[in-house]
C-alpha positions as CSV (number, residue, x, y, z in Angstrom):
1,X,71.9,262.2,44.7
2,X,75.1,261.1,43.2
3,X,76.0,259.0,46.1
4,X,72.1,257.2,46.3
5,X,73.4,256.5,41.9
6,X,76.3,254.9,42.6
7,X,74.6,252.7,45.9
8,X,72.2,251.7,43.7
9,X,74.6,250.8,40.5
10,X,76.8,248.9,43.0
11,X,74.0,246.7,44.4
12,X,72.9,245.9,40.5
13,X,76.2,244.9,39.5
14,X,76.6,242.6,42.5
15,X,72.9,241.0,41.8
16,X,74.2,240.3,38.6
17,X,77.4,238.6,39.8
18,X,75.5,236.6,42.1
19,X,72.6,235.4,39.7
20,X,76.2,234.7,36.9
21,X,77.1,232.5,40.2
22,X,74.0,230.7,40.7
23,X,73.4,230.3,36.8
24,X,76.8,228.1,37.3
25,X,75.9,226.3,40.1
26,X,72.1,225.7,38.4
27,X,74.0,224.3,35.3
28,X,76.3,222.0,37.4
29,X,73.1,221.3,39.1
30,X,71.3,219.9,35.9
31,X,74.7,217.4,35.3
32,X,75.2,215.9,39.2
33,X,72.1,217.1,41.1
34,X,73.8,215.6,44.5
35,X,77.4,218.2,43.9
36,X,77.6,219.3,47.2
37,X,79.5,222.1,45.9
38,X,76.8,223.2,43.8
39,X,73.8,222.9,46.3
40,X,76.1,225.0,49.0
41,X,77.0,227.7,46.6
42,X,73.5,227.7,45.0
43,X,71.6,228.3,48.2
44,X,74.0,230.6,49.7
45,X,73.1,233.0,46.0
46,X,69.6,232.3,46.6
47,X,69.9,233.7,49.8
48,X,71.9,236.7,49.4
49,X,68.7,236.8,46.7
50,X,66.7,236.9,49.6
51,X,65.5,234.0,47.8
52,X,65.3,231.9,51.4
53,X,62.5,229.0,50.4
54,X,64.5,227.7,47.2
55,X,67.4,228.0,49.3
56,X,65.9,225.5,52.2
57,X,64.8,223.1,49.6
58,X,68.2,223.0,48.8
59,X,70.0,222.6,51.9
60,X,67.7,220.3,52.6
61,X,68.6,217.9,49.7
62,X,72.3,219.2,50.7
63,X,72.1,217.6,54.2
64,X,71.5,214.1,53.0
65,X,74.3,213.8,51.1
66,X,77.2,215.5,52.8
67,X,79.3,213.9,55.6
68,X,80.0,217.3,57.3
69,X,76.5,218.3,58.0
70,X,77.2,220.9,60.7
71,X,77.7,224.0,58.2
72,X,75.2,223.2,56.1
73,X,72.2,222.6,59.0
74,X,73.8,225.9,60.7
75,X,72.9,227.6,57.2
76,X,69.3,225.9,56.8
77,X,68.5,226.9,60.7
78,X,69.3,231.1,59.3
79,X,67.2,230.0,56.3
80,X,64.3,228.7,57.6
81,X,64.1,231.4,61.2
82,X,64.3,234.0,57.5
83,X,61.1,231.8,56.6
84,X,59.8,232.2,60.3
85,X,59.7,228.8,60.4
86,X,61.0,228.7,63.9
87,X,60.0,224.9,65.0
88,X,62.1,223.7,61.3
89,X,65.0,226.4,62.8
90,X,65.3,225.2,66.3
91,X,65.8,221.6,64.7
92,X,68.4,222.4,62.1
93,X,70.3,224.3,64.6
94,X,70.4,221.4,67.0
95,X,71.5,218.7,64.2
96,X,74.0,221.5,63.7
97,X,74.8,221.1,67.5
98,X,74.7,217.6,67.2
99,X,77.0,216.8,64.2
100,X,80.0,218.5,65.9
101,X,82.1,217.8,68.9
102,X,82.7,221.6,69.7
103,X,79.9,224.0,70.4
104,X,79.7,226.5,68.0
105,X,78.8,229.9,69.6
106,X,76.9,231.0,66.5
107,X,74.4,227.8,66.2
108,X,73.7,228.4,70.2
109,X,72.4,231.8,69.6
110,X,70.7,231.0,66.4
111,X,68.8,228.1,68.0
112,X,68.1,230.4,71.1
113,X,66.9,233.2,69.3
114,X,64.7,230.4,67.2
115,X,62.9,228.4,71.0
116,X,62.3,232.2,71.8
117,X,61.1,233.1,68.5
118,X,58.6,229.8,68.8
119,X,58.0,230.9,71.9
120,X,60.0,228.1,74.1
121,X,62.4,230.3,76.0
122,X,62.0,227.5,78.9
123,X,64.0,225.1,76.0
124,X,66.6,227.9,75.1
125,X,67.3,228.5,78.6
126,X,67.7,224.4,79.2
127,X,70.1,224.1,76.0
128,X,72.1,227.2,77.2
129,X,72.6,225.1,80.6
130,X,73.5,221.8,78.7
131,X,76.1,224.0,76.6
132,X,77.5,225.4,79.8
133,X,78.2,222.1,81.5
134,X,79.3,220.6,78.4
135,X,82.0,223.5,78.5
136,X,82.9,223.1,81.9
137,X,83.7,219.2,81.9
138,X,85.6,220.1,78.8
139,X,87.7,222.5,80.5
140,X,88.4,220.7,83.2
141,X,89.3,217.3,81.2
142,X,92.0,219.6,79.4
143,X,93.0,221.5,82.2
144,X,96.1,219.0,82.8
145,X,96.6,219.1,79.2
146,X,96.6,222.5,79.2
147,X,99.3,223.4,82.0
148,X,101.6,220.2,79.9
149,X,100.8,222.1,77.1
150,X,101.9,225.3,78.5
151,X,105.3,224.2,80.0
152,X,106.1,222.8,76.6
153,X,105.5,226.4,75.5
154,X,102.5,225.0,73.0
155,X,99.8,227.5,71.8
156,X,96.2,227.2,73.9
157,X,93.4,226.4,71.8
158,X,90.5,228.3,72.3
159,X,86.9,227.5,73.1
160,X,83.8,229.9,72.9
161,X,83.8,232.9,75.2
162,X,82.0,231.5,78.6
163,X,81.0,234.8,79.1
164,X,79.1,235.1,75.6
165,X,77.5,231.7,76.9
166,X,76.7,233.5,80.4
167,X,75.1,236.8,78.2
168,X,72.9,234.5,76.2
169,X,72.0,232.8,79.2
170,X,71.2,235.6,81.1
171,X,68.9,237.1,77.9
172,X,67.3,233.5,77.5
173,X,66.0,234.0,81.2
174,X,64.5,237.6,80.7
175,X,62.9,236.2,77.6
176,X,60.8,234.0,79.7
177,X,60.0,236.3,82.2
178,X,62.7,235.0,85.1
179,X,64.3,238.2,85.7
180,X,65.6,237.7,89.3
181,X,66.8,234.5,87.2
182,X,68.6,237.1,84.8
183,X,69.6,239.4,87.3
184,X,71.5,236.4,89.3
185,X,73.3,235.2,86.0
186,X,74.9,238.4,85.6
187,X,75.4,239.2,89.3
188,X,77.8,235.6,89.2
189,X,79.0,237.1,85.8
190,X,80.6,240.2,87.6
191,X,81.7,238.3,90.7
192,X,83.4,236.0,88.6
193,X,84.8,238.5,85.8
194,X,85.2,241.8,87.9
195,X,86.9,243.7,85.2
196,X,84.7,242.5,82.4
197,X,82.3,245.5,81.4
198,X,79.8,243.2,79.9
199,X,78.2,241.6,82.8
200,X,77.8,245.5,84.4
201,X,76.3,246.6,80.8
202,X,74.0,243.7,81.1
203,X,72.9,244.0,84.6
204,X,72.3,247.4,83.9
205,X,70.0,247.3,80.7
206,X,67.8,244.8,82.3
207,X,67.8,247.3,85.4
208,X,66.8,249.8,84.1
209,X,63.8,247.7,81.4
210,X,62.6,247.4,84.7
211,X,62.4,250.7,86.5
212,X,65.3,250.5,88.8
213,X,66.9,253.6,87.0
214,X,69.1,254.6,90.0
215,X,71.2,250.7,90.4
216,X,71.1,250.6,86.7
217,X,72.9,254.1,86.5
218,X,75.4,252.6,88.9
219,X,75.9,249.3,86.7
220,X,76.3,251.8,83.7
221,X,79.6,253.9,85.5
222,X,81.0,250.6,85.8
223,X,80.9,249.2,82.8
224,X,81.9,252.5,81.7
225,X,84.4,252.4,83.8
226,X,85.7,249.2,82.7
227,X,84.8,249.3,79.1
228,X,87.9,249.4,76.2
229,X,87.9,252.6,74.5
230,X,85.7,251.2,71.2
231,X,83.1,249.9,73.5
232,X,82.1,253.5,75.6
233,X,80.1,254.4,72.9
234,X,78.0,251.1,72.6
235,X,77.6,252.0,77.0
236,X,76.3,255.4,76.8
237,X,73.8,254.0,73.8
238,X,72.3,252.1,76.4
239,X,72.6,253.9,79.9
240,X,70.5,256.6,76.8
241,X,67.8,254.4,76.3
């Protein structure tokens, strides 16, 4: 009972720091309605308010007059899929995609898990592919670069995991109903990263969704097998299900 006290005292003192927050951002607001500082920080209150269609009107208005518009169409695509507005979320994430010149791993999923949401997985599975190309042309325009870089004894930069990319990928695919589809994504996934438990874990849950239970016991050993200390736990969750 104590413990339920104190949760509950917590979460009402942080409400009220928030809505101090937003009450500055408001009044900053009513001065220079176009403060980029103030629209971010205001809808990012509103939505830890749960506040989510004040906060798309304002990152709306916050688009149009920032030069950086990734973050801030990244934010209104989380807003509006809150809203289940998933057409307006799919578009904000891929203005997102559009304003940079990396791929954030982040916006990918949100607009995939949006074209799903709206019922497009066809589209999510199409962007995935784009992304992937778009990765691999990258890496091989820096690979000479890279090996300069290296013998210099220069730090790598580092893109998004490929085999995050490969995961959505695979997912995107069972969404639409293309498991052999799924099924091949992650079979090139453990070819091509053997000692990666991810690509076994995910061959295995979609296994066994569809009543294979024996081959997807056998993917579940070996991501088991293969799986750092921290993640055993999250295999046996789903060899359990």
């Amino acid at each position: 009972m104590k413990a339920l006290w104190l949760t509950n005292s917590f979460q009402r003192r942080k409400e009220q720091t928030i809505r101090r927050a937003l009450e500055g951002y408001e009044e900053t607001l009513t001065k220079s309605p176009n403060d980029p500082t103030a629209l971010e920080g205001a809808a990012v209150s509103l939505v830890e308010l749960g506040e989510y269609q004040k906060a798309s009107d304002l990152l709306e208005k916050l688009v149009k007059v920032i030069p950086d518009k990734a973050e801030a169409y990244r934010l209104l695509g989380e807003v509006k899929f809150e809203l289940k507005d998933y057409d307006g979320s799919s578009s904000s994430y891929r203005n997102s995609l559009s304003s940079s010149d990396s791929i954030d791993f982040d916006v990918l999923r949100g607009l995939t898990n949006s074209l799903v949401a709206a019922k497009k997985p066809d589209q999510a599975v199409e962007v995935i592919l784009s992304c992937r190309r778009k990765l691999s042309e990258k890496r091989q325009t820096r690979q000479p670069d890279l090996e300069a870089a290296n013998e210099n004894g220069a730090q790598e930069s580092r893109d998004i995991d490929p085999i995050q990319v490969d995961l959505l990928l695979g997912k995107a695919y069972s969404d639409w109903g293309h498991i052999s589809d799924a099924v091949t994504v992650y079979d090139n996934l453990i070819a091509e990263h053997p000692e990666d438990f991810r690509g076994y874990l995910a061959k295995g849950a979609i296994l066994k969704q569809n009543g294979k239970a024996g081959d997807a016991e056998r993917m579940f050993i070996q991501a088991k097998f293969f799986a750092p200390e921290a993640a055993k736990a999250l295999v046996d969750i789903y060899a359990q299900r």
